[in-house]
Every structure is written in structure tokens, then in C-alpha cells.
N, C-alpha and C positions, 0 to 999 in steps of 0.2 A: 752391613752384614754382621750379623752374630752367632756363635758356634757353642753347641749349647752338648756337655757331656754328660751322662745320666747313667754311675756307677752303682750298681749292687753291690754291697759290702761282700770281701769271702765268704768263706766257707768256716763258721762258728762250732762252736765245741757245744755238745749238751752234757759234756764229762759228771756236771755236778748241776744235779737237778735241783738244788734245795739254792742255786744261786738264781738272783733277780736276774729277768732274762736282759734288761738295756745292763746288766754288765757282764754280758756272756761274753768270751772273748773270742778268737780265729784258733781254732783246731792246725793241726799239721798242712792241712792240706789247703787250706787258705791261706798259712805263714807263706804258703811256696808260690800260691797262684800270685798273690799280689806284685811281686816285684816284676813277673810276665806283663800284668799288664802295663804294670809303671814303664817298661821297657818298648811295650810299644806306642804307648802315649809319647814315649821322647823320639822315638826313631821316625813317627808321623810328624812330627811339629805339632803335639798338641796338649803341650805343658800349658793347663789355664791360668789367664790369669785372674782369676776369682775362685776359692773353692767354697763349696758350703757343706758344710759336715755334720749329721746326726752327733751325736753328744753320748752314743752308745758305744762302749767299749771295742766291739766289732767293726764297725765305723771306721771309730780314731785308730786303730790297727792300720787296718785297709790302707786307711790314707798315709802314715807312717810307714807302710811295706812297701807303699808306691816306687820312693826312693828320692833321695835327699832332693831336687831339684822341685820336689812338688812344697817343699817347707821353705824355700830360699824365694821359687821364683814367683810362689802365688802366692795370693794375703789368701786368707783362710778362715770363715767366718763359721765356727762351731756354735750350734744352733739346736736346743732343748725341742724347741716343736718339730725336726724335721724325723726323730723317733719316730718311727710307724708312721708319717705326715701321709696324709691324701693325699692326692693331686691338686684338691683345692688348694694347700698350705702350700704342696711347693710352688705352685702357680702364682699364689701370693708373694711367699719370699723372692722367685725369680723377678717377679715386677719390682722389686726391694733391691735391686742390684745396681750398683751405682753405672754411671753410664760407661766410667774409663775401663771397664771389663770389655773386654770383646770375645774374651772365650772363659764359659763359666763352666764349673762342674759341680755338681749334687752326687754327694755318697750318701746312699741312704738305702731301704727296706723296702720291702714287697710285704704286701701287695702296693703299696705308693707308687714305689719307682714304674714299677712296671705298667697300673693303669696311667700314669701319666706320660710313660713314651708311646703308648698306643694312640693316647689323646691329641697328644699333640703332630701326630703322622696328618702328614698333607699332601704328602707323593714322595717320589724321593727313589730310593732301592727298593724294590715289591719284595726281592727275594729276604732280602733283609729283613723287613718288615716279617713276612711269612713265619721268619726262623725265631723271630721276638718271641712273635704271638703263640708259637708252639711252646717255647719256655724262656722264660729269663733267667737263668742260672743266677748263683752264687758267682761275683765280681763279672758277669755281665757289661756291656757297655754301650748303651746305643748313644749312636753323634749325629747328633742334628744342626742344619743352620738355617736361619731365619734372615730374610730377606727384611730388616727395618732398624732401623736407627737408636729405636728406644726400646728396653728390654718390657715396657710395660705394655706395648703394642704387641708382644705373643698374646697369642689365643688358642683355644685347641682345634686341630686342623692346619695349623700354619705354618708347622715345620716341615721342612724336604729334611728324611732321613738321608743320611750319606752310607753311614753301615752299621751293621751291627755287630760287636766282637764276645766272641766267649774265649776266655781262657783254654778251655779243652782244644780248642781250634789253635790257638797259638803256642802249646805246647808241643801238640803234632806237627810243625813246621817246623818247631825249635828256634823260636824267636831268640831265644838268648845268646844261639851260636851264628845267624844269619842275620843278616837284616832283609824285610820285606823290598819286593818290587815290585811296582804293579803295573 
């Protein structure tokens, strides 16, 4: 079994238009969402151990706001093609994934991220699915797991979603003061 997480970076600043957009960095409202998420990645058990990270300023933010256990406890492969990558590339690099990962995660961009968690739906949460396909937000998270042994036997269609997480949703619970039960 493999558990495969599929982060949109936050929420980016266009403060200064005359900057290269791979080194636009997280606006206010992204420095704040990220560490939500990172918060409920730790409270579910599902600190990866593999990350693969765009090489874009907003990105390497993201992953950094996550919160110190995501730079201790996962190896961390920053990665120039996953900038704006298709689904082809990240398709590619996930087959790239050494075997002793069992839970990998991709921070990366849209349109990418998002045609590739759509691609790769094979059942799983409908409702989930539904709310992806309506929007993928800014630091978004769809978690999928895959029934196979080798990362290179994913295809599209062959992950079972488990759910999909927006930030907005985990601030109106107030993840930070509670922890989730399900």
C-alpha cells in the first residue's frame, strides 16, 4: 500500500509585478494557512516520508510553514521540473520514487497538481472528489492510496481518494485549538 499526498502551494503575493513569477513568494494569508495544514498532516499520521518540492519560492515556503517535522522527518527532493510540471512529469518523477517511501507528497502548481489528482481518481470519497473537481484551492490537499507495491505501477484511474482537505475547512474547526475525530 502506498499513500500518495498532493499539496497546492499557498496563497502567493503578486505584491510586485515586475518579479519572476517561480520567485513570487506566500502573501499573509498563505504564511498563516500553511502551518493549518502542517497541523493536520501531524494530528492524522501523515508526516511523508518522501517529499518532492517545485524549486519555486512559494513551494519552498509552503513546505517550510508546514512545520519543523516535515524537514527532520522526511528526505526532501527539490525538483526544477515540478514548476508548473503536467501530470505527465509528475507521473514521471512519482515512478522516480525510491521504493522505501511509503507516503510521498508533491507541493506543487496548478493547473498540474490538480489535473493529476483528478487523473489519478479510481473511486474512493465521491464527495471528495466532487469538492476537488469544483476547485482546488491555494494549499489544497488531496490523499490518495494505491493498492501496489511499486510506485511505478501507479496509472491514472488507480488511486482510491481518501479525502480531500482545504484549509478554509480546517480553520472553521479551528484545527489549531482541537484535534480532529472522526
Amino acid at each position: 500500500m502506498k499513500t500518495l499526498l498532493l499539496l497546492r502551494h499557498a496563497k502567493s503575493s503578486w505584491a510586485d509585478p515586475g518579479r519572476a513569477d517561480h520567485d513570487r513568494e506566500l502573501n499573509r494569508r498563505g504564511e498563516k494557512a500553511a502551518p493549518f495544514m502542517g497541523r493536520y498532516l501531524r494530528q492524522h499520521e501523515l508526516v511523508p516520508d518522501l517529499i518532492w518540492c517545485s524549486t519555486a519560492a512559494r513551494a519552498v515556503q509552503t513546505l517550510g510553514l508546514l512545520g519543523r517535522d516535515f524537514a527532520t522527518d522526511a528526505d526532501v527532493i527539490y525538483n526544477e521540473d515540478l514548476y508548473m510540471a503536467s501530470e505527465r512529469v509528475l507521473l514521471e518523477n512519482l515512478h522516480h520514487t525510491h521504493e522505501d517511501a511509503k507516503h510521498v507528497m508533491f507541493i506543487g502548481h496548478n493547473p498540474g497538481i490538480e489535473i493529476f489528482a483528478q487523473s489519478l481518481y479510481g473511486g474512493g470519497n465521491i464527495q471528495a472528489r466532487e469538492i476537488m473537481a469544483r476547485k482546488y484551492p491555494t494549499c489544497g490537499l488531496a490523499h490518495f492510496e494505491f493498492d501496489v507495491d511499486h510506485w511505478g505501477e501507479i496509472t491514472p484511474g488507480s488511486g482510491r481518494l481518501i479525502d480531500f482537505i482545504k484549509v478554509k475547512d480546517l480553520q472553521a474547526i479551528k484545527i489549531s485549538a482541537e484535534p480532529i475525530t472522526q
